[in-house]
N, C-alpha and C positions, 0 to 999 in steps of 0.2 A: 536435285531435290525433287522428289517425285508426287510430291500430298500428300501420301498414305502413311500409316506410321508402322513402323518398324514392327518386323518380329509376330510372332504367333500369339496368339491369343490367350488366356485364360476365362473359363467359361464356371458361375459359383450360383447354383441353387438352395436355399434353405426357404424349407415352405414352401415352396413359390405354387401359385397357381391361377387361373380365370374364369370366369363367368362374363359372358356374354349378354349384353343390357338387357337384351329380348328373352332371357333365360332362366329358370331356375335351377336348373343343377350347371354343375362345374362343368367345362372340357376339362379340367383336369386338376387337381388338388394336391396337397403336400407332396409335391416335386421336392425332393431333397439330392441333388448328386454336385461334383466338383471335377470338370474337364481338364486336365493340365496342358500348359503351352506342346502344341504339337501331335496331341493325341488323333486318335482318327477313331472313331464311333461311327458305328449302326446302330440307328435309333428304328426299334421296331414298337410292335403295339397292334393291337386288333384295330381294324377300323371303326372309327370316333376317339378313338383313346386319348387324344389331345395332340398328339405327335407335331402336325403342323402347325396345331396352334403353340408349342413353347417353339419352333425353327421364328416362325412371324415375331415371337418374343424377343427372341434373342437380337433377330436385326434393328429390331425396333419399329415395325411397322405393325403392331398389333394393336394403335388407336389409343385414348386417353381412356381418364373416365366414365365422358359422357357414351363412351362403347361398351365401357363393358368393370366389373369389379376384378381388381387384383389381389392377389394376397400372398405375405412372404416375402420373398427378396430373389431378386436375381440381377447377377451382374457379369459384367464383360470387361475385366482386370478391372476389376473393381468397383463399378463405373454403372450408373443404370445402363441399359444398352439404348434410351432414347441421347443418352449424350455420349456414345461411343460411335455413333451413326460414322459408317466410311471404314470401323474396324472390321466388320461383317458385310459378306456376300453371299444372297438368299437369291435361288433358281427356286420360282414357285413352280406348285403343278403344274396348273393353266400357264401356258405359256405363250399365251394372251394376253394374259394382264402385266407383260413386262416389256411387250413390246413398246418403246415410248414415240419414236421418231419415226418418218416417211420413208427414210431408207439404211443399209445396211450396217454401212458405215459410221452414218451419222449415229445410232444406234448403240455400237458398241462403241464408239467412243464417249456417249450420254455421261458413264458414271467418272471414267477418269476428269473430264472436263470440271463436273461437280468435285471434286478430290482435288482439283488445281493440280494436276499431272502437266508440269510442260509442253504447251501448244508440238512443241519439234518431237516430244517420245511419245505421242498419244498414238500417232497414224502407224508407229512402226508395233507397238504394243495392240491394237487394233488388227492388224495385215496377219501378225504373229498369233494372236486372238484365233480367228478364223481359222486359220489353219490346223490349228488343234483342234479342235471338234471337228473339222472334215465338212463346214459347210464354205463349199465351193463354187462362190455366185460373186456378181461385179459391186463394188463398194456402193453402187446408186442402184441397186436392184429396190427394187418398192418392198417393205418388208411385207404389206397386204396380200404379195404378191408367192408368201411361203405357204409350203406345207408347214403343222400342227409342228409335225415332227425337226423340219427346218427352225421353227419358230423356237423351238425349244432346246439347239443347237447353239441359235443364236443371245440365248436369254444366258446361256454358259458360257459364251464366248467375251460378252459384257461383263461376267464377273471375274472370269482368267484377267481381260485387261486391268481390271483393280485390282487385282496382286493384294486379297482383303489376307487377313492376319487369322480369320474365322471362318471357312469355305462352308455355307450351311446350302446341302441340296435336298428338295422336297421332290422324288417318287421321280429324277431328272432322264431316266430311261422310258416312264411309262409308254409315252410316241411314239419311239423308235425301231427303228427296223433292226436285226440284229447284225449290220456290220455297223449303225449309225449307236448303238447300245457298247459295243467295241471303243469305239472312237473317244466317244463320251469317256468312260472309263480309262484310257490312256491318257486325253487332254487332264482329266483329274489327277491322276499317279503323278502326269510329270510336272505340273503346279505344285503339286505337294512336294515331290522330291526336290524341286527347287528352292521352295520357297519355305517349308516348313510350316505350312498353316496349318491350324489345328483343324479340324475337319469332322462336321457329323451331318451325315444323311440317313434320310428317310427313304426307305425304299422294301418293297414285296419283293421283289427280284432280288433274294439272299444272296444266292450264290452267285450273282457279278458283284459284289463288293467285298465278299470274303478276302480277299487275294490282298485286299488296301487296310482294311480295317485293323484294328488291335484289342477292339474295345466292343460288347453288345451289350446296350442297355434298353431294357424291356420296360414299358408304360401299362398298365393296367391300371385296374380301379384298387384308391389307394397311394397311386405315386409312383413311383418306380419298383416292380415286382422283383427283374432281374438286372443283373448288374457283374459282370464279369468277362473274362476273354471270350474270343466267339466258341472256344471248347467247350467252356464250359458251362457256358451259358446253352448253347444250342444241344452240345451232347447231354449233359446230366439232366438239364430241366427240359427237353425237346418236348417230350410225350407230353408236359400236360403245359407247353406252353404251345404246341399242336392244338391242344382241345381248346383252350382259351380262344384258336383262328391266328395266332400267330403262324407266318408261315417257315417252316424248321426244312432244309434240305433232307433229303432223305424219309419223308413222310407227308406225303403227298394226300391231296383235299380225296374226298369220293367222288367219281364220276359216276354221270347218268347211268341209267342201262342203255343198249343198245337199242335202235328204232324198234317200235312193233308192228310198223305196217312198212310194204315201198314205198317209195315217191308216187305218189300223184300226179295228174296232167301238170302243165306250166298254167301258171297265174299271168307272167306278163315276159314277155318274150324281148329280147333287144339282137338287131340282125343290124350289123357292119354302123352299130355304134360309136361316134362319137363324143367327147363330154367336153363341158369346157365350163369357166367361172366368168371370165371375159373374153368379152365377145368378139367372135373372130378371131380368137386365140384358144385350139382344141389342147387339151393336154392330154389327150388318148382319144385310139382310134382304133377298129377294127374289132370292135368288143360284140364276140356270141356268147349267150348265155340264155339261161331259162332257170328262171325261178319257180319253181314245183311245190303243189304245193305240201302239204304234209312232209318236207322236206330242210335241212338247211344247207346254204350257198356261203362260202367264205371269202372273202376277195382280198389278200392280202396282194403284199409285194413292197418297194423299199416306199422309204418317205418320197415325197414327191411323183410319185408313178400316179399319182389322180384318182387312189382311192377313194376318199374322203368324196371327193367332185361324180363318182360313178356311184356312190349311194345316195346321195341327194338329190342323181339325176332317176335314179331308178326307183326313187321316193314320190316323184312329183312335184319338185319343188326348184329343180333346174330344167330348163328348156336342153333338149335334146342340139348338138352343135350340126350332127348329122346321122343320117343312118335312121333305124327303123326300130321304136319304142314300143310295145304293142300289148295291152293288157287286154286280157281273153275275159269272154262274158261272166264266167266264174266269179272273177275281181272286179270287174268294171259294174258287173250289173247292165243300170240304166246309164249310167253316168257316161259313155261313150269310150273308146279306144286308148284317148293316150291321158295317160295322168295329169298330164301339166297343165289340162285343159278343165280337170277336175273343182269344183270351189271348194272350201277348206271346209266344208260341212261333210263332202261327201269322201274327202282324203281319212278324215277321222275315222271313219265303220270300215276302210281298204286296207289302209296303209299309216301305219302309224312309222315315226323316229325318232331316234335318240341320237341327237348329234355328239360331236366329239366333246367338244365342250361344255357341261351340264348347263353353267351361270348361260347360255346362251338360248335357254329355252325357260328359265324359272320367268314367272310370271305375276306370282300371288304371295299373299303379305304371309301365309303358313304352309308347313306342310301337308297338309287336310286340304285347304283351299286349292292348292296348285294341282292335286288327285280330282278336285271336284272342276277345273278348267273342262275338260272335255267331255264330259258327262252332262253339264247345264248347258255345252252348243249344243247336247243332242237332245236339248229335252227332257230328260230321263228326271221319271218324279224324285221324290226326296227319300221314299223309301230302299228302289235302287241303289239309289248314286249312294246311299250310306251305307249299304251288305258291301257294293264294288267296294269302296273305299278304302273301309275296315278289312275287307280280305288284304286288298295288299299292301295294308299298314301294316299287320301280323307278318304277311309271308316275306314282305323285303326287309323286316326287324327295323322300321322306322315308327312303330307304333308311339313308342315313349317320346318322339319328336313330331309325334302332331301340332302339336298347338309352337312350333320354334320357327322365327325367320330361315327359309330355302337358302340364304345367303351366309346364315349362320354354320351351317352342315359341316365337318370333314368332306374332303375331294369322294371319299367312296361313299359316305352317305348321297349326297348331291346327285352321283350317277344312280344310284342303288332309285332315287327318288326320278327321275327322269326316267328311268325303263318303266316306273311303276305307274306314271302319268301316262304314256307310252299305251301300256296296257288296260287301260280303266277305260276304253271307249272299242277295248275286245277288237282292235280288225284284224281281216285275214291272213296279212301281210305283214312283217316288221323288219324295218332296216336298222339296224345299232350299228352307233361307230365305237370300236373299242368300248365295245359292255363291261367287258371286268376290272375296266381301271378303277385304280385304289380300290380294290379288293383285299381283306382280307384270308385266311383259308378256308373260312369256313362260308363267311358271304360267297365268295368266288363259287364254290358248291353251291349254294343253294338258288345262288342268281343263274347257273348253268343247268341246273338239274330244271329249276321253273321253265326255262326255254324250253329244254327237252320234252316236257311237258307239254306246251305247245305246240313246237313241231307234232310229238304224238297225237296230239287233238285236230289234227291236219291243221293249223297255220305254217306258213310259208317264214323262216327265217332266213335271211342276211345279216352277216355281219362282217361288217371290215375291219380287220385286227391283226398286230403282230404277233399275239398269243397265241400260238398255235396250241396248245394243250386246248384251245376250247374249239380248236378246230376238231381234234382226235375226240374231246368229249365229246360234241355234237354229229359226228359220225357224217361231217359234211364235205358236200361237193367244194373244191376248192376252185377257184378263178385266181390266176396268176397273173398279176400285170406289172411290166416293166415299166421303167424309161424309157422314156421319148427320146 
């Protein structure tokens, strides 16, 4: 007897929809659709369209009333899905916020434990777990201790061991490198081919899902616009479910134009570079590079090779582990040589970031507010800080969510909002980690074309991303870093 209950799922919308307490308009309104046991759905939609908030639905982690208004019905064989809890397994975006436990182990075994999974099959379901997704670390590794991408290996690995009846993934490639995007995608197929759970994920990256899917159901405003096979849906309605910002294989966003000037001198120079998150423990070493400015730098390579830890260090916000960090008077100014030595007043006018995780930089009770963080440490009167503001309320399409909780946003509003904080205090420099996640075709465009933009204006961009299409759009220098 294992906890879990039998068999696949059936998944019944009528109506359904939510508003969020802080909110006046819906995420998403007269949801009407009916999933049958077994089905496998790609749930697509322009960014904001509600997507992840009816996946949050379905598992039943989408809060009472005092969060937020419902309306409509939705149910999980039948069942609201706050008392189906254990039929459904949800991999959020962040995959952050699923880490529960101190280490690996303990971790994916969290949910079977909850499910009452027999103490004696949890470890073998666990060991079996892990190995499907390909992350390959000792059962007491420190989970604090993963990449983004690791983290979010592992947040899948926790749901294969509950064997749910309802596999629900939110954007579960965005992280990953592309053999860790592979991996993913097979541990899914072969859950499914095993177990028959009915299956819908959220995901930009179309064409890794096509191969699994049967079923593409479109969200817009309204409720659900498309609804049919991925033929039919993708081929007949492509072109104007393209213009919508859905993203359709075979019709690709517009990229920038090409640089209009060279590169520029270097802004901050790193010679026989090390980086590290703790101390006494480098996760990369021997790192040359120059960041130029009117220029962009790309620093991909797999999960875990110490991306993420080699922008934050060449942010100013991790201590250098060894080796030679060097920002040139161009970017330093007054402020002296090495960043990390910088105070965060003078980090704001240099070097702005976007970490990987949005929720890890919001700060303020609105959208407007959190634009206005960096602009009131600089002082900047009240007729400034509101032209900044307002520009890139318009240009990153978050205007109509001024006045909404940061915390309330879709995954692509969230970052769309965090590059736009990013930029409201103008420095010469910018490090983004994966800029275009949950993007969709059309933001994806216009979040790359604004960079281009900046680069043309001579700032200095970095970004570390597995996206390489925003490597090719940005016409950037590439840094390749392995494993250690």
């Amino acid at each position: 007897m294992s906890g879990t209950a039998p068999g696949p799922a059936t998944v019944e919308a009528r109506g359904w929809g939510w508003r969020h307490a802080s909110r006046t308009d819906w995420a998403l309104r007269d949801v009407s659709l009916r999933i049958e046991q077994g089905e496998r759905v790609l749930l697509l939609g322009a960014s904001g369209s509600g997507k992840s908030t009816l996946l949050h639905a379905l598992a039943g982690v989408l809060g009472g009333a005092d969060e937020g208004d419902a309306g409509g019905e939705l149910t999980i064989d039948g069942m609201p899905p706050a008392a189906a809890r254990g039929r459904a397994g949800l991999v959020l975006q962040d995959p952050d916020a699923q880490v529960i436990l101190a280490r690996v182990g303990d971790d994916v075994a969290f949910g079977c434990e909850n499910l009452g999974v027999p103490r004696e099959e949890i470890w073998s379901r666990v060991r079996d777990a892990l190995d499907r997704v390909g992350l390959d670390v000792a059962l007491d590794r420190s989970t604090s201790a993963l990449s983004g991408g690791q983290k979010q290996r592992l947040a899948l690995a926790g749901l294969i061991a509950m064997r749910p009846g309802l596999v629900l993934l939110d954007e579960p490639t965005a992280n990953l490198d592309p053999a860790g995007v592979r991996e993913v995608r097979e541990a899914v197929a072969s859950l499914l081919d095993a177990q028959g759970s009915t299956f819908v994920v959220v995901e930009h990256r179309v064409e890794v899902w096509l191969p699994l899917v049967t079923r593409v159901i479109v969200l817009g405003e309204g409720g659900v616009i498309a609804d049919g096979t991925p033929d039919a849906v993708l081929g007949a309605e492509g072109p104007e479910l393209a213009r919508r910002g859905v993203w359709v294989p075979g019709i690709p966003p517009a990229l920038p134009p090409a640089p209009q000037h060279a590169p520029g001198p270097a802004l901050l120079r790193a010679r026989g570079l090390a980086v590290e998150r703790v101390r006494g423990t480098p996760v990369a070493a021997g790192i040359d590079l120059d960041v130029r400015e009117g220029a962009a730098l790309a620093i991909t390579g797999p999960n875990g090779a110490g991306k993420s830890t080699l922008g934050l260090t060449l942010a100013g916000l991790l201590p250098a582990a060894s080796g030679e960090l060097v920002a040139e008077p161009a970017l330093a100014g007054g402020a002296g040589p090495s960043p990390i030595r910088w105070r965060s007043r003078e980090l704001l006018t240099r070097i702005g970031t976007v970490f990987q995780d949005p929720e890890h930089q919001l700060l303020a009770r609105t959208v407007r507010e959190e634009l206005e963080v960096g602009p009131t440490a600089l002082g900047l009167g009240a007729g400034e800080m509101a032209e900044r503001v307002d520009d890139l309320l318009v240009r990153l399409r978050l205007d109509r969510l001024a006045r909404a909780n940061p915390f309330t946003l879709s995954g692509g509003e969230k970052r769309r909002l965090t590059v736009a904080a990013a930029l409201a205090t103008r420095p010469r420099m910018l490090v983004l980690d994966e800029p275009t996640f949950g993007q969709d075709a059309r933001t994806w465009a216009e979040l790359v074309g604004l960079l281009a933009t900046l680069r043309d204006q001579g700032s200095a961009i970095v970004v570390v991303t597995h996206d390489l299409d925003v490597v090719t759009a940005l016409h950037a220098d590439r840094y390749e870093m392995a494993l250690a």
